[in-house]
VOPAGU-2260 file (C-alpha; in pm, 1 decimal, decimal comma):
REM VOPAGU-2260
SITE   aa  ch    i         X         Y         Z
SITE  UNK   A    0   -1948,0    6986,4    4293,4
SITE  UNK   A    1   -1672,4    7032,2    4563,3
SITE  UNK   A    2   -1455,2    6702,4    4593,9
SITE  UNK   A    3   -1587,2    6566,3    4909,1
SITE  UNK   A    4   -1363,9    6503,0    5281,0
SITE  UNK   A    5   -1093,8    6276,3    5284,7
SITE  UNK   A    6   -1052,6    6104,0    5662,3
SITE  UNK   A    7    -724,1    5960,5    5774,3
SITE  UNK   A    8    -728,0    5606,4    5881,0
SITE  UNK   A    9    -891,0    5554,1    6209,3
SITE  UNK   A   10    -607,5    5316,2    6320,3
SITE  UNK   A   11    -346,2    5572,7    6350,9
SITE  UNK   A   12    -521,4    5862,2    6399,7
SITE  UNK   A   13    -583,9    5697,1    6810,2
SITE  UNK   A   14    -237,0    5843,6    6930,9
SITE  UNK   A   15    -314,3    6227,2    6923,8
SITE  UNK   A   16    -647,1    6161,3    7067,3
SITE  UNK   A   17    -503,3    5980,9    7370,4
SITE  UNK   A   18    -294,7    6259,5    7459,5
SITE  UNK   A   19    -557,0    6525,7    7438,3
SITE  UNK   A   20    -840,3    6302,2    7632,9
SITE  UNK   A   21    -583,9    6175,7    7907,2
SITE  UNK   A   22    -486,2    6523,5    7948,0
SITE  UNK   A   23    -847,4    6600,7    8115,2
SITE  UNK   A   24    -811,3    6932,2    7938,0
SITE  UNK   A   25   -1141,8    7059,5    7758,6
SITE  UNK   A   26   -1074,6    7020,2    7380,3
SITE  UNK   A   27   -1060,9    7240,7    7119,1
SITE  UNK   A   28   -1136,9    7163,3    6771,9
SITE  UNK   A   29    -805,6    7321,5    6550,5
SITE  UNK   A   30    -918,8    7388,1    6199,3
SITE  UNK   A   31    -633,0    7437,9    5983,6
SITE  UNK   A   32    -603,8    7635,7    5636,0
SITE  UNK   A   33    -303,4    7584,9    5414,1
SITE  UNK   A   34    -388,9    7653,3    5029,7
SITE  UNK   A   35     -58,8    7723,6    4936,8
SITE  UNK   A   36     235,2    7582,5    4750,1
SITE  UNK   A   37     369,4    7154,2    4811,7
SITE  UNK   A   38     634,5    7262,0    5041,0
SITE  UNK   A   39     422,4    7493,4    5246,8
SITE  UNK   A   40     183,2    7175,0    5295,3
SITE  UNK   A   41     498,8    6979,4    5451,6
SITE  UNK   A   42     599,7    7242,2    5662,0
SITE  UNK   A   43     259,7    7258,4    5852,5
SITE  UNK   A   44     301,9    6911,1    5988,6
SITE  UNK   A   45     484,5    7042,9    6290,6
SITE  UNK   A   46     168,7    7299,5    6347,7
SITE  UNK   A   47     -64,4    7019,8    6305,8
SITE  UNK   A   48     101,4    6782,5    6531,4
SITE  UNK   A   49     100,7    7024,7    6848,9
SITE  UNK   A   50    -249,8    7082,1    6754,6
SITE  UNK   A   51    -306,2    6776,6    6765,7
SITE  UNK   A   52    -225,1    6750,0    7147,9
SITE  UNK   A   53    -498,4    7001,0    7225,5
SITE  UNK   A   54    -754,2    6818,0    7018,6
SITE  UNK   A   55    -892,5    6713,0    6698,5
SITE  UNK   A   56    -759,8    6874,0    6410,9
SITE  UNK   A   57    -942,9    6886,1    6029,2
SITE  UNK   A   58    -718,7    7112,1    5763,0
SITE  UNK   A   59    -767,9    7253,4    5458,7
SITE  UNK   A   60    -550,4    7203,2    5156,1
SITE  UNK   A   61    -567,7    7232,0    4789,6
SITE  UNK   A   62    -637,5    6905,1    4540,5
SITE  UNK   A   63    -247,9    6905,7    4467,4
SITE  UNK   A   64    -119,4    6889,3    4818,3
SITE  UNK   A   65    -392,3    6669,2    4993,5
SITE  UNK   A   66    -217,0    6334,7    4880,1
SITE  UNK   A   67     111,4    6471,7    5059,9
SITE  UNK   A   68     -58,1    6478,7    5389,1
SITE  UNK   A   69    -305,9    6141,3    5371,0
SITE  UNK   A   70    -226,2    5905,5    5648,3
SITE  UNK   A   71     -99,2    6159,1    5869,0
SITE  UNK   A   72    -239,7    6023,0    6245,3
SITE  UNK   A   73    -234,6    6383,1    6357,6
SITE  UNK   A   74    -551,2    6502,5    6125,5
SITE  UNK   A   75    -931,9    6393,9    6181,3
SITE  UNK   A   76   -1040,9    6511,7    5814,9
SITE  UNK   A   77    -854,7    6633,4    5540,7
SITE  UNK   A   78   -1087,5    6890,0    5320,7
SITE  UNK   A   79    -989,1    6952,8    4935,8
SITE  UNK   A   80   -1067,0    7315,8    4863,3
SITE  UNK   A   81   -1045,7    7353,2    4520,4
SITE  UNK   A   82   -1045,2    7710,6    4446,2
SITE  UNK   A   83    -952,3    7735,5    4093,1
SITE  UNK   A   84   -1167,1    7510,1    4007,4
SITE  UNK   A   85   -1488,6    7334,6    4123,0
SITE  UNK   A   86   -1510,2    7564,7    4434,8
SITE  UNK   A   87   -1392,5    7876,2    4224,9
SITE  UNK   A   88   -1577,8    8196,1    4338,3
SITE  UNK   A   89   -1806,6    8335,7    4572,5
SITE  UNK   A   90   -2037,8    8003,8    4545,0
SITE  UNK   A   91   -1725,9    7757,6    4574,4
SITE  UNK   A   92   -1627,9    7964,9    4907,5
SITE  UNK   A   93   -1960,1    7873,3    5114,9
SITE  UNK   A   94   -2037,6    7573,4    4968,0
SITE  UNK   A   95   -1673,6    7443,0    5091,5
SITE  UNK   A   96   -1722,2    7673,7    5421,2
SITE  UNK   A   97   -2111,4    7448,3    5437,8
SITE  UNK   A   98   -1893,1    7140,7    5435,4
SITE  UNK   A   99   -1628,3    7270,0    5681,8
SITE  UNK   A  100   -1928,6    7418,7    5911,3
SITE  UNK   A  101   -2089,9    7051,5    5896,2
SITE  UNK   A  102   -1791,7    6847,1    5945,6
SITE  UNK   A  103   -1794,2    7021,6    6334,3
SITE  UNK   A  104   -1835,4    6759,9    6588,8
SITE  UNK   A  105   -2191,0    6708,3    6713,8
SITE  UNK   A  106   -2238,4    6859,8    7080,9
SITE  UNK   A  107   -2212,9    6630,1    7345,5
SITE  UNK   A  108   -2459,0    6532,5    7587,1
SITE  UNK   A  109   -2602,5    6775,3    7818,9
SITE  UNK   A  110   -2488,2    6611,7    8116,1
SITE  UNK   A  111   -2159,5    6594,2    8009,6
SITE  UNK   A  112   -2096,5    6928,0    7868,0
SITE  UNK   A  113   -2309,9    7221,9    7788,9
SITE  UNK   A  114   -2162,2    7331,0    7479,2
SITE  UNK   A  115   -1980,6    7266,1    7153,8
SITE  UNK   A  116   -1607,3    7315,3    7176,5
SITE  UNK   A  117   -1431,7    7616,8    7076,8
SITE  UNK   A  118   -1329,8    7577,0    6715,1
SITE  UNK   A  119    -979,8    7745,8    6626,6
SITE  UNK   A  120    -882,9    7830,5    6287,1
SITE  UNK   A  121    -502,7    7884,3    6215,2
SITE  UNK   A  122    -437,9    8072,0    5865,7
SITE  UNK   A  123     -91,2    7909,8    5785,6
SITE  UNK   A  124    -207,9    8071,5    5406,3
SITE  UNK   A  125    -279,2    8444,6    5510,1
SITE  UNK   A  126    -478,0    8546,2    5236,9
SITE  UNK   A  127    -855,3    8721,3    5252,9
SITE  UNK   A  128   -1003,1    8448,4    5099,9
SITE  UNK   A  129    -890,1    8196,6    5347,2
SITE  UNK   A  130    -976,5    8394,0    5678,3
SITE  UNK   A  131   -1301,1    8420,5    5488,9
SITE  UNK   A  132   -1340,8    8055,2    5488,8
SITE  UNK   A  133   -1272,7    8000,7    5861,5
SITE  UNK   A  134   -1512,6    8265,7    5906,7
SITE  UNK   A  135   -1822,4    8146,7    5740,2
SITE  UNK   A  136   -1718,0    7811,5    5863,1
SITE  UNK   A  137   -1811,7    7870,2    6216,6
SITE  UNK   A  138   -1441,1    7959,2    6350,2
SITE  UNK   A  139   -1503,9    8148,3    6687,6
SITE  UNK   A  140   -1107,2    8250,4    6696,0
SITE  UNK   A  141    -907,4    8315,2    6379,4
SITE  UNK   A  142    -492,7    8283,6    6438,0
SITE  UNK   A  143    -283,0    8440,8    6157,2
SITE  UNK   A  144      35,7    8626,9    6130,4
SITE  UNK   A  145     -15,5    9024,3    6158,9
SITE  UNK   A  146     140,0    9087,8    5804,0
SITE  UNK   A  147    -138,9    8897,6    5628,0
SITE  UNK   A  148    -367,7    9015,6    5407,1
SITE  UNK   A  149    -671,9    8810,6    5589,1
SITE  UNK   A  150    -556,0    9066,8    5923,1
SITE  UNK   A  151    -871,7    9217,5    5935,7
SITE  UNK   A  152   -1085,0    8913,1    5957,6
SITE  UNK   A  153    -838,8    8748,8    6246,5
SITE  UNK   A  154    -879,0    8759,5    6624,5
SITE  UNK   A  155    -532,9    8688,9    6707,8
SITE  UNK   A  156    -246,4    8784,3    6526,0
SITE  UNK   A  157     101,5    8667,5    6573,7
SITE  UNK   A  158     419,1    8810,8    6479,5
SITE  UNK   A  159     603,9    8688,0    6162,0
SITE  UNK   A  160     920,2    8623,4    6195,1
SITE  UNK   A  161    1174,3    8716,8    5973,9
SITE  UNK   A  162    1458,4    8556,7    6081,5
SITE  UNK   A  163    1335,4    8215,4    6163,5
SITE  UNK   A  164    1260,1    7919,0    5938,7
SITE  UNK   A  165     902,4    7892,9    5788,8
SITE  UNK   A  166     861,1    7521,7    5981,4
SITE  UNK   A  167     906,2    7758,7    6292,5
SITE  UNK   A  168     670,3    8030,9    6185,7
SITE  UNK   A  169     375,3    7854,7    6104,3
SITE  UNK   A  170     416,5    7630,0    6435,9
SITE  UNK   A  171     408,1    7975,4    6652,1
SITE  UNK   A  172      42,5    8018,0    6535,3
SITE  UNK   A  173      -3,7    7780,8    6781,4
SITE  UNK   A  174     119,2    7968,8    7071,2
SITE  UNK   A  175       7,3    8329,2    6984,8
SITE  UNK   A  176     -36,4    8437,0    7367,9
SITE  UNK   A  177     397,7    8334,5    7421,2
SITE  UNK   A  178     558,7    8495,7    7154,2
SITE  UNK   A  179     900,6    8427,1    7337,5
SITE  UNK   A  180     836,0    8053,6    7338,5
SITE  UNK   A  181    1147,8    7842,8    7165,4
SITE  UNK   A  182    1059,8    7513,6    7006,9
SITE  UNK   A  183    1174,2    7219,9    7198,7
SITE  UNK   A  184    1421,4    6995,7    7048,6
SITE  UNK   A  185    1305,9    6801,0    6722,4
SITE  UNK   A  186     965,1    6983,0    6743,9
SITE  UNK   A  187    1007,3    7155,8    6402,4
SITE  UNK   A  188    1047,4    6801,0    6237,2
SITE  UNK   A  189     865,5    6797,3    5955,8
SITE  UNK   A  190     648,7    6465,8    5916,6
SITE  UNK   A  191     496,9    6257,8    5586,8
SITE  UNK   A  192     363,3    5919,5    5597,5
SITE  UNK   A  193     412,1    5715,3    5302,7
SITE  UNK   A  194     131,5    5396,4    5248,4
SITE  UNK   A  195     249,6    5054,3    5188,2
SITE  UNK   A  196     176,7    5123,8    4819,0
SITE  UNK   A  197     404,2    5402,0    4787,4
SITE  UNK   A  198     665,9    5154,1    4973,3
SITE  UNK   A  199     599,6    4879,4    4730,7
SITE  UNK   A  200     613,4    5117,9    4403,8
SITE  UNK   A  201     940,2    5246,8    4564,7
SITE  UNK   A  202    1075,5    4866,0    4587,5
SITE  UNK   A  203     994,1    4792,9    4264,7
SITE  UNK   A  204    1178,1    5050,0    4124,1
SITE  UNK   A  205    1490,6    4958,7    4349,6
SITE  UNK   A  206    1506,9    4611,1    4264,2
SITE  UNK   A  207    1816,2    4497,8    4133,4
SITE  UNK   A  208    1999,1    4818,8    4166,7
SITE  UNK   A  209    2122,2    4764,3    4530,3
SITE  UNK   A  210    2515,6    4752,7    4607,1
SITE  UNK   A  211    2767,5    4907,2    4801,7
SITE  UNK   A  212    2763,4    5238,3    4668,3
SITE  UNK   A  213    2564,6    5520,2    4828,0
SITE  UNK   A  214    2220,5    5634,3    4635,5
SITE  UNK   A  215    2220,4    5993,7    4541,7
SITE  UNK   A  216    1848,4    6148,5    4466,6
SITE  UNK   A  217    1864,2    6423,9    4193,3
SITE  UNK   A  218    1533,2    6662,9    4213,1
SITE  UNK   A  219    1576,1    6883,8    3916,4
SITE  UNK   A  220    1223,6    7008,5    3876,4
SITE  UNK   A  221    1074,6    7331,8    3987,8
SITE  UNK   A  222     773,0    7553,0    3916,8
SITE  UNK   A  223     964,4    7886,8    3885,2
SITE  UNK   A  224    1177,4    7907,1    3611,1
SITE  UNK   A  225    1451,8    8041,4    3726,1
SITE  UNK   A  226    1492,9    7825,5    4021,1
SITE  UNK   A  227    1622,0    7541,0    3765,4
SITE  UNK   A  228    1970,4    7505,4    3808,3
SITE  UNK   A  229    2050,9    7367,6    3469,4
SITE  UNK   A  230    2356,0    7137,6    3513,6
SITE  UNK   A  231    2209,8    6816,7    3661,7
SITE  UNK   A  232    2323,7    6614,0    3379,9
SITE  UNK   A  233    2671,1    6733,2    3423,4
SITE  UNK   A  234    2636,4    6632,3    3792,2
SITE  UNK   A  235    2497,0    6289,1    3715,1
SITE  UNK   A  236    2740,3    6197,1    3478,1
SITE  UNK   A  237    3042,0    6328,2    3748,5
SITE  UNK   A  238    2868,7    6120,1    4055,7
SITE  UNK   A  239    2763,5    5799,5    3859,7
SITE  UNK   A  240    3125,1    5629,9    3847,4
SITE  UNK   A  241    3061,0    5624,9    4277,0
SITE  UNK   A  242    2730,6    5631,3    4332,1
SITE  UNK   A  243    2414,3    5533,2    4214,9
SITE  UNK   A  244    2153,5    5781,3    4081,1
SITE  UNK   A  245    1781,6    5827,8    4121,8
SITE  UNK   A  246    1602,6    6141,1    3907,7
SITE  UNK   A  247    1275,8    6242,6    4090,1
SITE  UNK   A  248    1032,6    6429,5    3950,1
SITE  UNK   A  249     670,7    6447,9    3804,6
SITE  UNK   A  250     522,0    6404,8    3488,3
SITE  UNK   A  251     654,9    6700,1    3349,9
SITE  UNK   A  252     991,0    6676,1    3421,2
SITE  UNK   A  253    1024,8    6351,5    3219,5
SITE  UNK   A  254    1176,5    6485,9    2921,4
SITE  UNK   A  255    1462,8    6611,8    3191,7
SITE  UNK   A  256    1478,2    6325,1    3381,6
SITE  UNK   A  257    1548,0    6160,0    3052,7
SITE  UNK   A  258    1868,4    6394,3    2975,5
SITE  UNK   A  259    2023,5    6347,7    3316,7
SITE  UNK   A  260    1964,8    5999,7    3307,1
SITE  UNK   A  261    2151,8    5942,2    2977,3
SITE  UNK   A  262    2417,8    6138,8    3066,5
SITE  UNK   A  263    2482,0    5974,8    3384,3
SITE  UNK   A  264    2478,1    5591,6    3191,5
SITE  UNK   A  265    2738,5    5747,0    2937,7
SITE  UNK   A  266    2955,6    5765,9    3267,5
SITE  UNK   A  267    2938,2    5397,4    3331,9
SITE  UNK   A  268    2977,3    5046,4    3149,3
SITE  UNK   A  269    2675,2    4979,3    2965,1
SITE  UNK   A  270    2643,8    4623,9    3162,1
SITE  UNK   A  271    2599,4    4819,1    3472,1
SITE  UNK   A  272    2379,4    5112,6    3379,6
SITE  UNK   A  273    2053,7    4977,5    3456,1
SITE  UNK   A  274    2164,4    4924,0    3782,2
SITE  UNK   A  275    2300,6    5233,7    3827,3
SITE  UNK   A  276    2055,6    5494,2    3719,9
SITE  UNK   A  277    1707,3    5484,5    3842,6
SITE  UNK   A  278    1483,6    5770,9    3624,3
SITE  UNK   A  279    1158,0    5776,0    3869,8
SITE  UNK   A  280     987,4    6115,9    3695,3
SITE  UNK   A  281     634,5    6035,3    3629,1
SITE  UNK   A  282     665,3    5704,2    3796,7
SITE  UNK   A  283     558,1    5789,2    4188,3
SITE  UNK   A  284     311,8    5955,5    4409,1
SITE  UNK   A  285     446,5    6258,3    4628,6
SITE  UNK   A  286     448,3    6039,1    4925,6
SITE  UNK   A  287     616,5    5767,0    4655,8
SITE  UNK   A  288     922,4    6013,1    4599,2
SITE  UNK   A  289     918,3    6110,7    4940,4
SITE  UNK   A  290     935,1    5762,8    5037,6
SITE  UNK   A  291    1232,9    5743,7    4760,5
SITE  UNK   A  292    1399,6    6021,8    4924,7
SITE  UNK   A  293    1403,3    5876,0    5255,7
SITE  UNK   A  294    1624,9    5603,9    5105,5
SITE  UNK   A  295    1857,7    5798,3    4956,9
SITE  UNK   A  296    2223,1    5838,7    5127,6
SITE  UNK   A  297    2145,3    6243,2    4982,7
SITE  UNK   A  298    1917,0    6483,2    4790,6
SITE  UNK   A  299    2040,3    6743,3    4542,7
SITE  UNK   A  300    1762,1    6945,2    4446,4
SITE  UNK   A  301    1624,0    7318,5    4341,5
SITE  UNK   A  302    1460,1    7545,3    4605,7
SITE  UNK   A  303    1132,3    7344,6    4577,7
SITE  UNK   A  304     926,2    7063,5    4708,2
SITE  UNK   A  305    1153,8    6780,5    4727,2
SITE  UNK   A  306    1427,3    6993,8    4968,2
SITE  UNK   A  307    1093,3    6996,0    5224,8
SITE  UNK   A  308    1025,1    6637,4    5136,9
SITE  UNK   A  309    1418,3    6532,0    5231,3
SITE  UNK   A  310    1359,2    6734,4    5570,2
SITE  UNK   A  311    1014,6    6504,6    5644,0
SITE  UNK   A  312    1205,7    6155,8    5556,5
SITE  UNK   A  313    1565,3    6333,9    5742,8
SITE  UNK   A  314    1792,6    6266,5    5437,6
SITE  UNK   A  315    2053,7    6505,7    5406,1
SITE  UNK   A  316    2013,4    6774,9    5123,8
SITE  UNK   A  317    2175,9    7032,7    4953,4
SITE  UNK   A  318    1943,7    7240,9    4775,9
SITE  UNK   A  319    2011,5    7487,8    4563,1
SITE  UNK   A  320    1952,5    7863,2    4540,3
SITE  UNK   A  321    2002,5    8119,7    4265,0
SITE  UNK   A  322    1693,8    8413,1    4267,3
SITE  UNK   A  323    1643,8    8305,5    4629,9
SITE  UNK   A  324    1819,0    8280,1    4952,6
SITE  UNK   A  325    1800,8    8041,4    5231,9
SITE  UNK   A  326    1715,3    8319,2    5477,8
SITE  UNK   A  327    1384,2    8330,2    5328,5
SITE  UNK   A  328    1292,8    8065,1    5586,2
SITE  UNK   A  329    1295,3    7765,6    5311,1
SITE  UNK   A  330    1584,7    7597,5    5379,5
SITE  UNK   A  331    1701,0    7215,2    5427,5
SITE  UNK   A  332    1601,4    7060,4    5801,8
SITE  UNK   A  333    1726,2    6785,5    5753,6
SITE  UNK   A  334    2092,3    6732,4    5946,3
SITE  UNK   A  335    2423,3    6750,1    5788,0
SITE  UNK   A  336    2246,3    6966,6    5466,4
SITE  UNK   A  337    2420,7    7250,9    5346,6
SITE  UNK   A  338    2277,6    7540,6    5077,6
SITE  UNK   A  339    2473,3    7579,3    4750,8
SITE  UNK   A  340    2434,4    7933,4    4627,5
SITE  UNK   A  341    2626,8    8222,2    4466,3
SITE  UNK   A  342    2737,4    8500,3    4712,5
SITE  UNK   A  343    2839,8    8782,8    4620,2
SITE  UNK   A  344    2636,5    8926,9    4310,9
SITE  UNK   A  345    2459,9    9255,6    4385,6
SITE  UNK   A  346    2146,0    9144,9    4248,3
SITE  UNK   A  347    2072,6    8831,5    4438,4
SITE  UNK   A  348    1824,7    8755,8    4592,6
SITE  UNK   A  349    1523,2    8914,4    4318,3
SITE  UNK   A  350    1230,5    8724,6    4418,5
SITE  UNK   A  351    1079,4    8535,2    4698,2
SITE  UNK   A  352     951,1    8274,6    4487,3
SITE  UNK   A  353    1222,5    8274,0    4146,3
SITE  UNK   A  354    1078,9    8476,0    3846,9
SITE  UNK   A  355    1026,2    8260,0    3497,1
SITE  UNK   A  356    1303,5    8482,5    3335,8
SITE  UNK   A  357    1639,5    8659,4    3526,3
SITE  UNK   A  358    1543,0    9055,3    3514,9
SITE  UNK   A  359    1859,1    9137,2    3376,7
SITE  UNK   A  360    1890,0    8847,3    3156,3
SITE  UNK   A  361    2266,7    8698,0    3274,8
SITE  UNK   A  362    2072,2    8456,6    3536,5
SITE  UNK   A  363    2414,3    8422,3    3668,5
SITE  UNK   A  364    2308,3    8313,8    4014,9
SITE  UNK   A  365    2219,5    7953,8    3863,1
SITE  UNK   A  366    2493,1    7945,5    3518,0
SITE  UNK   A  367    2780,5    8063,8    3739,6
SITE  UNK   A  368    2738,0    7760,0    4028,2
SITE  UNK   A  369    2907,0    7503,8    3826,6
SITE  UNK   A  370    2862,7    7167,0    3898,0
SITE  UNK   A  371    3208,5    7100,1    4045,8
SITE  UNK   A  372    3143,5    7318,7    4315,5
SITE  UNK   A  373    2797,6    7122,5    4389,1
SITE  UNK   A  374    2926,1    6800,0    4359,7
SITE  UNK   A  375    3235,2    6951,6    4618,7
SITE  UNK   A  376    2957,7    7023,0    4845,7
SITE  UNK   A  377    2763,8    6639,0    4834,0
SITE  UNK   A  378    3080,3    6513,6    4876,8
SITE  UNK   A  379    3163,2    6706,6    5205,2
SITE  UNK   A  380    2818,8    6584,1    5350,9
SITE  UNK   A  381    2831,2    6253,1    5224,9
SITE  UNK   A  382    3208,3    6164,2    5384,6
C-alpha cells in the first residue's frame, strides 16, 4: 500500500495562506512534482514558496527526500510517491494519482464560487512518468521545461536555462508567460526547517566541544563515485590544530567518517580530541545535519546534498568538483562560497551526475586537487 500524506503543521503553514487570501486574488491550487535526487528537493523550496503566494501548494517527493522538506509552512500536504517500491508500476502510478486526485480541496459553496479552483502542476522532475501523474491526478495545466521528456503531456513549457543556476530554473516554472523575468533579491534562497528534535540531537552532539575556534563541517559522502574527493582525512588532520571538526554524513559513510575523524585527533593532544572532533555520520536526520551545518563557521563537501543543504542554512561552502562543473547549475548559494576544481584537463567535465569509475582511469580531476590547495581556499573564506 502507498505510504499515506504527510501534512505540515497547521501552525506555520497560516503565513502563505494570509498572503494569498488578503490578496483577493482567486486561488489556484499548485501541485508540485519533484522525484528526483536530495539536492533537487532543496532547490525547489524557492518554487514552492512563490507558489505559495498564489495559493495552496501539496508536492510530490520520493520516501528519501520527504523528511528534508517536513515543516516547511509553504506546503499544505506533502505526498510520498514511492516509485520503486510500493507504488512501482502502472498500479502504483494511479493509485498515488487516486490519492493526489482526492487530496483536491472540496468545492466551495455555490454562493461563493461556482467552481473548483484551477489546479497547476509544475514538473520540477521532467520525466514521462511524472507528467503522467499530474495528469491522471486531475491537473488542468501541466508547467515543465521544453527539454523534458514529459513535453508531450505539458500545457506550458518553459525554457531551460543553461546558463543559470538550477534554484533559478525550477523557480521560472512559476512564471512561464515572462520568460524575461529576473528573480528579486534573496528570492532564490533556498529554505529547510529543522524541528526542535533535530535542534536538540544537534546540541547534544555539541556539548562540551564549544570554544573559540571556528567549527568546520566536513561532508565527504556522495552517491556517485567519482564525485568523492578522497583526501578529507588529510584535510582534517591539517585544519584540526585551528579549528574544530564535524564529519557529516549518513549511515553509510560511517566507516569514512571514522578515518577522517582519527586522522584529525592524531593532529591534536589526546586531552583535547573529544572536544575537537565531532564524527556525526549515522547520528542525524537530514534536517539534523542541516541543522549542524547551519552552525558551522564553513562546509567542505563533494558536489552533493550537503553543498544544497549549506545554501538552505547560508553557511559558507566550498564544494568540490572533479567529473562535474559548477556551470551545471549546482553550485554553492550560500555567500562568500567558492568551487574548488581542476581547470585545465581536456577531459573535464564527463558527466552531469559523476560516473562510479573515471573513463580513462587517471580520475585526475579529484587525485590531482590536493588538499593544500582546498584547505588554501577555506582559509580565504573563512578570514
Amino acid at each position: 500500500m502507498a505510504a499515506p500524506a504527510v501534512r505540515t503543521s497547521g501552525k506555520t503553514q497560516t503565513e502563505p495562506q494570509e498572503a494569498w487570501q488578503a490578496s483577493g486574488d482567486e486561488p489556484r491550487e499548485a501541485l508540485v512534482v519533484q522525484t528526483s535526487f536530495l539536492g533537487d528537493a532543496v532547490l525547489t523550496t524557492p518554487l514552492i514558496a512563490e507558489l505559495a503566494m498564489r495559493g495552496p501548494v501539496d508536492v510530490v517527493l520520493t520516501p528519501a527526500s520527504a523528511p528534508l522538506l517536513a515543516n516547511n509552512p509553504a506546503i499544505r500536504h506533502l505526498f510520498i510517491y514511492d516509485k520503486r517500491a510500493d507504488a512501482a508500476g502502472l498500479m502504483g502510478l494511479w493509485q498515488t494519482s487516486m490519492r493526489l486526485r482526492g487530496r483536491r480541496a472540496a468545492p466551495p459553496a455555490p454562493a461563493r464560487r461556482e467552481r473548483r479552483a484551477t489546479r497547476i502542476a509544475y514538473l520540477a522532475q521532467g520525466s514521462v512518468r511524472s507528467a503522467t501523474l499530474a495528469l491522471l491526478a486531475g491537473c488542468e495545466e501541466r508547467v515543465g521545461f521544453a527539454t523534458s521528456p514529459g513535453r508531450l503531456l505539458y500545457t506550458t513549457r518553459v525554457t531551460f536555462r543553461d546558463d543559470r543556476h538550477h534554484a533559478e530554473r525550477l523557480w521560472r516554472l512559476g512564471f512561464p508567460s515572462q520568460p524575461g523575468i529576473e528573480p528579486p533579491e534573496g528570492s532564490l534562497q533556498p529554505r529547510l526547517y529543522p524541528s526542535v528534535a533535530d535542534t536538540l540531537a544537534v546540541d547534544s552532539l555539541l556539548a562540551g566541544t564549544s570554544d573559540d575556534r571556528p567549527l568546520v563541517a566536513l561532508a565527504p559522502g556522495s552517491a556517485w563515485g567519482t564525485k568523492r574527493w578522497p583526501f578529507y582525512a588529510d584535510l582534517a588532520r591539517r585544519l584540526a590544530p585551528r579549528a574544530r571538526i564535524a564529519i557529516i554524513g549518513g549511515a553509510g559513510d560511517t566507516d569514512l567518517g571514522k578515518e577522517i575523524a582519527e586522522s584529525a585527533r592524531s593532529a591534536v593532544p589526546r586531552k583535547h580530541a573529544a572536544q575537537s572532533v565531532i564524527d556525526a555520520t549515522g547520528r542525524l536526520s537530514l534536517l539534523g545535519s542541516a541543522d549542524l551545518i547551519g552552525r558551522a563557521s564553513a562546509l567542505v563537501t563533494n558536489d552533493s546534498s550537503p553543498s544544497h543543504l549549506a545554501s538552505a542554512m547560508g553557511t559558507r561552502t566550498i564544494t568540490i568538483f572533479g567529473p562535474t562543473v559548477p556551470e551545471f547549475g549546482f553550485g554553492p548559494l550560500a555567500r562568500r562560497s567558492k568551487p574548488a576544481g581542476l581547470d585545465g584537463l581536456p577531459c573535464r567535465p564527463c558527466h552531469h551526475h559523476g560516473p562510479d569509475r573515471c573513463p580513462l582511469g587517471h580520475w585526475r580531476c579529484m587525485r590531482d586537487l590536493d588538499a593544500e590547495r582546498v584547505e588554501a581556499l577555506l582559509t580565504s573564506i573563512l578570514d
